[in-house]
N, C-alpha and C positions, 0 to 999 in steps of 0.2 A: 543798859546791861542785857537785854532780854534779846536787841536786836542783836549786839554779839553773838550769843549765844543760839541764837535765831540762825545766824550766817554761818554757824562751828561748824554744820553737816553738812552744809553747801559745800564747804572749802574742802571739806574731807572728800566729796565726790571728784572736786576738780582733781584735786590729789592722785586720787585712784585713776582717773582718765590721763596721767602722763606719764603712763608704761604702754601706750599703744600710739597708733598712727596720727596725725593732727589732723588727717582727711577723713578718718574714721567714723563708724554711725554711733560710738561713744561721745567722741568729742565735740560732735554735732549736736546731741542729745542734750549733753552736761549745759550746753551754752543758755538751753532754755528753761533750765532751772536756776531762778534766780533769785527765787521766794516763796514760803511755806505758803499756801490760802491763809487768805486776811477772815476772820471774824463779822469784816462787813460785804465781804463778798457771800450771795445771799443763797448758792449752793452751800454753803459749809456755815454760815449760819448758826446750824442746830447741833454742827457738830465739830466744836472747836479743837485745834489741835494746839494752843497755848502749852500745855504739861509736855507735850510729845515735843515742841520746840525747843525746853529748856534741859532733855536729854544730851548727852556730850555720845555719838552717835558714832560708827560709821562703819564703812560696806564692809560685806566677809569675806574672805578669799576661801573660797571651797577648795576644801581637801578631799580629795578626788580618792583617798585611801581612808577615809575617815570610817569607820568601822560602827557602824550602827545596826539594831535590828530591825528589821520592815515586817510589820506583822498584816496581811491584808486581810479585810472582816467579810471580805462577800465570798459566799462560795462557787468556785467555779471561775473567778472574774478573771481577764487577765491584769497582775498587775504592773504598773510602772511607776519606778520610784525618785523623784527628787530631795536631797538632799543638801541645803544650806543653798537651797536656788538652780541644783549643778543637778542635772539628769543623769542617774546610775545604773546604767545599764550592767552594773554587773550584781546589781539588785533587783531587776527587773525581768518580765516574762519577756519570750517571744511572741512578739504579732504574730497572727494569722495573714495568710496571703490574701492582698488586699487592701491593707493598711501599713505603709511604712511612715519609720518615725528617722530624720537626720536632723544636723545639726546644720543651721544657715553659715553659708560661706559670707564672705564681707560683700561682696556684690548682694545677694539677695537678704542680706540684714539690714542696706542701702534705701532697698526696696520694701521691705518689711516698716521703715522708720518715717517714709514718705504713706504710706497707708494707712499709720495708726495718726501722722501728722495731720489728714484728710478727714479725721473723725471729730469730734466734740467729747474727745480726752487726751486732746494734741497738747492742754497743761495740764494737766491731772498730776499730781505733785510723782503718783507711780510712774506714770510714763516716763520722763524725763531721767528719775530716777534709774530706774529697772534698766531702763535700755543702754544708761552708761556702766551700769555695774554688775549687769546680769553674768554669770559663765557664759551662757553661749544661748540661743535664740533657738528653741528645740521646734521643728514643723511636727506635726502630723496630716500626713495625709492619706484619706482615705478613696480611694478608688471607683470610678462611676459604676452603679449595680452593686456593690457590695452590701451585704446584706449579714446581721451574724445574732444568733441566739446570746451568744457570750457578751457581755459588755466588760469595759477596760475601767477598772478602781487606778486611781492615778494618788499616790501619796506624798505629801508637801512636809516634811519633815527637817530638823536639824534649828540652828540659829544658838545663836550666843549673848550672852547679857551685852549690852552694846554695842551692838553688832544690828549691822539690818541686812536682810536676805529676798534676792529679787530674780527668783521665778517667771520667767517670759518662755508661754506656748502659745503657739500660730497653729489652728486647726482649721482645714481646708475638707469641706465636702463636695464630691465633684456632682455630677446630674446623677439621681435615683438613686442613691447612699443612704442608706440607715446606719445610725451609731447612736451607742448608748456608754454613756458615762459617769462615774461617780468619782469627784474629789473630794479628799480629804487635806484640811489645814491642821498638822499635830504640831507645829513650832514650839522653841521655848526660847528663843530671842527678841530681843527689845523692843525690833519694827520689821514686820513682813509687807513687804510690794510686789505682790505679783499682778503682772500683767497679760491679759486675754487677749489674741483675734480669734474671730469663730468666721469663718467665710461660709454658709451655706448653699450650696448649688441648687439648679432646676431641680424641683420632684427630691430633693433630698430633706431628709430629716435629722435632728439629733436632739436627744432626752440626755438632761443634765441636772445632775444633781451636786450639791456643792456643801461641804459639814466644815461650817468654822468651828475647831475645836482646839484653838490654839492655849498657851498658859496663860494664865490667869493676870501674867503681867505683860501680854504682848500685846502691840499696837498690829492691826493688819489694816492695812489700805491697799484694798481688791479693784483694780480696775478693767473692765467687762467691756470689749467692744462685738457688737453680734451684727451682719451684715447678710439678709434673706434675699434671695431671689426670689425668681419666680413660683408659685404653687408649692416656697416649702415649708418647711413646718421646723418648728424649736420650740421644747416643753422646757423649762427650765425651774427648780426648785431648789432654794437654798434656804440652810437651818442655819439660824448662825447662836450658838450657846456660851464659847471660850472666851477670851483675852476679855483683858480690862477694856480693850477698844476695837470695835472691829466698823469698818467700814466696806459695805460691798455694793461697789456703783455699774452698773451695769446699763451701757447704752446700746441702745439698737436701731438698723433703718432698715426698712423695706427699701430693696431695690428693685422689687419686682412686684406683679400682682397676685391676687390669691392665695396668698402667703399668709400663715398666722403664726401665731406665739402666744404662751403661757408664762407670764411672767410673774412666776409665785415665792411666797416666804415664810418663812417664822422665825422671830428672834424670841431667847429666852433668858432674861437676864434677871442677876440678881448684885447683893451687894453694892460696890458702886459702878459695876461694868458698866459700858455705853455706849448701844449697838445701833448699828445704823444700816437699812438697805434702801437704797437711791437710786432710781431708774429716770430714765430717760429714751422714749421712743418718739420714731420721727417716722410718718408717714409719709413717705414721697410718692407713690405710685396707687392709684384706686384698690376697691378691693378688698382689701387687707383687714383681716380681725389682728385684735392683740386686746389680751387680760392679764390685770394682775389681781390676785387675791393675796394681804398679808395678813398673819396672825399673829401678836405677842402678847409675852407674858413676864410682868415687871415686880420685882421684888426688892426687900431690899432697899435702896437709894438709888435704884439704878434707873437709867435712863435711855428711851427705845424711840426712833423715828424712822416714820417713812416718808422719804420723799418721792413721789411719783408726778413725772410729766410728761404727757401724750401732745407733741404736735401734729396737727394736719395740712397739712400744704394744702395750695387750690386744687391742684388737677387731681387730690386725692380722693375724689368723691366713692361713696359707698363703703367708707372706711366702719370700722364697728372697733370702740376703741373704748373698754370699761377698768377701773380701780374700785378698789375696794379695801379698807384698813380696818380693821378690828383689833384692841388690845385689851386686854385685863390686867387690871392692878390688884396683887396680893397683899400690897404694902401701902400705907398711905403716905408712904414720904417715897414712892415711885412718882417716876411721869413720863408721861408721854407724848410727842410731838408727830403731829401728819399734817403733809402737805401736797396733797396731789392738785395737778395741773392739769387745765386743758385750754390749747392754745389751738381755736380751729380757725381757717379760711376757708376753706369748704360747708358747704350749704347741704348736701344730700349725706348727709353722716347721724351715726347712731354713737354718739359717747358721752357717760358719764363716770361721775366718780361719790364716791362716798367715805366717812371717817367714824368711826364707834370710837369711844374709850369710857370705860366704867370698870366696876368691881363684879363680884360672882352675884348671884340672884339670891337674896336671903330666902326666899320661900322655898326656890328647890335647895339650897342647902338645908333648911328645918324640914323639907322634904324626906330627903335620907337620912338626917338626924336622927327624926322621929321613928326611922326604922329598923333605929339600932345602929347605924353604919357610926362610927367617928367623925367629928365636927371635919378635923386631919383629912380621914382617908375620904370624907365628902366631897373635900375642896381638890381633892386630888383624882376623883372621879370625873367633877364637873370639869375641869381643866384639861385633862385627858383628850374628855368628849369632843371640846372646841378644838383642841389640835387634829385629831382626826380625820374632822370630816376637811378640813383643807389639806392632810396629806394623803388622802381618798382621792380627792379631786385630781392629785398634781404629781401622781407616782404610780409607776406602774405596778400590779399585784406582787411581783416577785420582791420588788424591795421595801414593801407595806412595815412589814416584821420588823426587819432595820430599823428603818424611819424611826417607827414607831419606837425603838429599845433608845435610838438615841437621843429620839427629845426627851422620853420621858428620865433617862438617866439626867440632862440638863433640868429637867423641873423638880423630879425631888432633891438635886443639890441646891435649889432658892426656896423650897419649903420647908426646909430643917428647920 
């Protein structure tokens, strides 16, 4: 029965892929989905999609008139908004000169589908997924030298009780480009796939911030591909607090040297949510720093993993390649799962990793007890403090305030 029901959302993809061409980068796509991850395949592991399999599922046809409000929270930002997977431009700001955004024709959707093929999320159940039932394959590209005070709030909205909705953006930085970005996941359907390219150029950078704050009953499976050259940079921070399940896998490779990245997080989960951020970087070229720091906070029955894995190739020497996992439990019938990796062939490298999981400190909470503070507002003091200094580290001053409003709005809903 299960396997049935297992095959239901498969079949409903093939479905959907025969209102278009048979040479198509859908039909190509769909052929390589042809089974949810197994429980013993040892990425997904920790984080089983059994319940999500035995959902009667399938893709959404974006209504392209569909009448919704987009509210953006940063000020000044520009914003751009997706709906139920479909880009709305007629809810969206104007770019600034410098950065245009279209829609891939079938030729370079072709070519869009051979480059995500070439990465290590060529079966990522999103990929497959997304790219035969997305609307349309949105680029952005921004322009060598471009440079902007403004950053772009990108909004991921809309979905339907079984319904799944599949978001695909190709972001391209050309050489010496600065970009700055914050998405937002507001969904309230069954299962979100969206899928990332991030190309980063010579001497380019981009700061990204990512808030899963999907409903309480959505499945989201984020799939992340980030591809550096030479001497550039990518800060990357993501909150994930919403859906009953969220998963954000996010792979990256140095293609060039002198290149680094910040590969930071927090999940905040309570009830029986079951949050998951999953990386994977691959050093191919010497050189090259890359960090991640994660933080979470588990209440509740819920349950929170990080899996992190750093390879190094041989010719990667002088690589500096560090993890680090911290979690606190609010609840004793929390738990938490970490797995970081280090896969090196190289001999002249600096990396390690590390894992915490424990409860708050009872002597500093009888600390501020004893000074009058609430046993309550103590444990929400100390919890506070730990999230901070990792969104100190990993966010630029201007969006501290945010951050900061949104996690702590996700931690006093798991401390009621």
């Amino acid at each position: 029965m299960l396997l049935k029901q297992n095959n239901e959302y498969i079949h409903s993809i093939q479905n959907y892929v025969q209102a278009f061409e048979k040479n198509s980068f859908r039909h190509i796509a769909s052929n390589d989905f042809s089974k949810w991850p197994s429980p013993l395949e040892e990425t997904w592991r920790l984080s089983r999609l059994g319940k999500l399999t035995r959902k009667k599922i399938e893709p959404i046809h974006s209504d392209f008139k569909k009448n919704i409000r987009i509210k953006a929270k940063i000020k000044n930002a520009i914003c751009l908004s997706f709906v139920d997977g479909a880009y709305r431009e007629d809810l969206s700001d104007e770019l600034p000169v410098g950065i245009t955004l279209h829609q891939l024709n079938e030729k370079e959707c072709l070519s869009f589908l051979s480059k995500i093929k070439k990465t290590n999320l060529a079966n990522h159940p999103s990929t497959n997924s997304s790219l035969s039932c997305t609307p349309s394959i949105i680029k952005i590209n921004v322009d060598a030298h471009f440079s902007s005070n403004r950053l772009i709030e990108i909004i991921y909205s809309g979905g339907m009780d079984n319904k799944s909705v599949h978001p695909v953006l190709y972001i391209e930085l050309k050489k010496s480009s600065n970009l700055s970005i914050v998405e937002r996941f507001n969904h309230s359907g069954t299962l979100i796939m969206p899928l990332q390219l991030i190309e980063i150029g010579e001497l380019a950078s981009l700061k990204s911030v990512k808030i899963f704050d999907d409903n309480k009953t959505t499945y989201n499976l984020s799939a992340h591909s980030v591809i550096l050259s030479d001497k550039s940079n990518y800060n990357s921070f993501s909150l994930i607090k919403g859906s009953e399940f969220t998963r954000s896998e996010t792979h990256a490779e140095f293609k060039g040297q002198h290149a680094t990245m910040n590969l930071n997080g927090v999940y905040i989960s309570g009830g029986d949510q079951h949050h998951d951020l999953t990386t994977a970087i691959y050093h191919n070229h010497p050189n090259c720093t890359s960090k991640q720091i994660v933080r979470g906070v588990l209440g509740g029955e819920s349950t929170g993993v990080f899996q992190g894995k750093v390879r190094v190739a041989p010719d990667a020497q002088k690589t500096d390649g560090q993890q680090m996992s911290k979690v606190i439990l609010v609840s004793d019938k929390a738990s938490a799962n970490a797995k970081p990796e280090l896969e090196i062939y190289a001999d002249d490298v600096v990396c390690a990793h590390g894992a915490t999981v424990g409860e708050l400190d009872d002597d500093e909470l009888f600390y501020l007890n004893s000074r009058g503070i609430p046993l309550d507002k103590a444990r929400e003091i100390l919890i506070i403090a730990f999230l901070e200094d990792i969104i100190t580290q990993s966010v630029d001053l201007s969006l501290q305030d945010f951050i900061y409003t949104e996690a702590k709005a996700g931690l006093l809903s798991i401390l009621k």
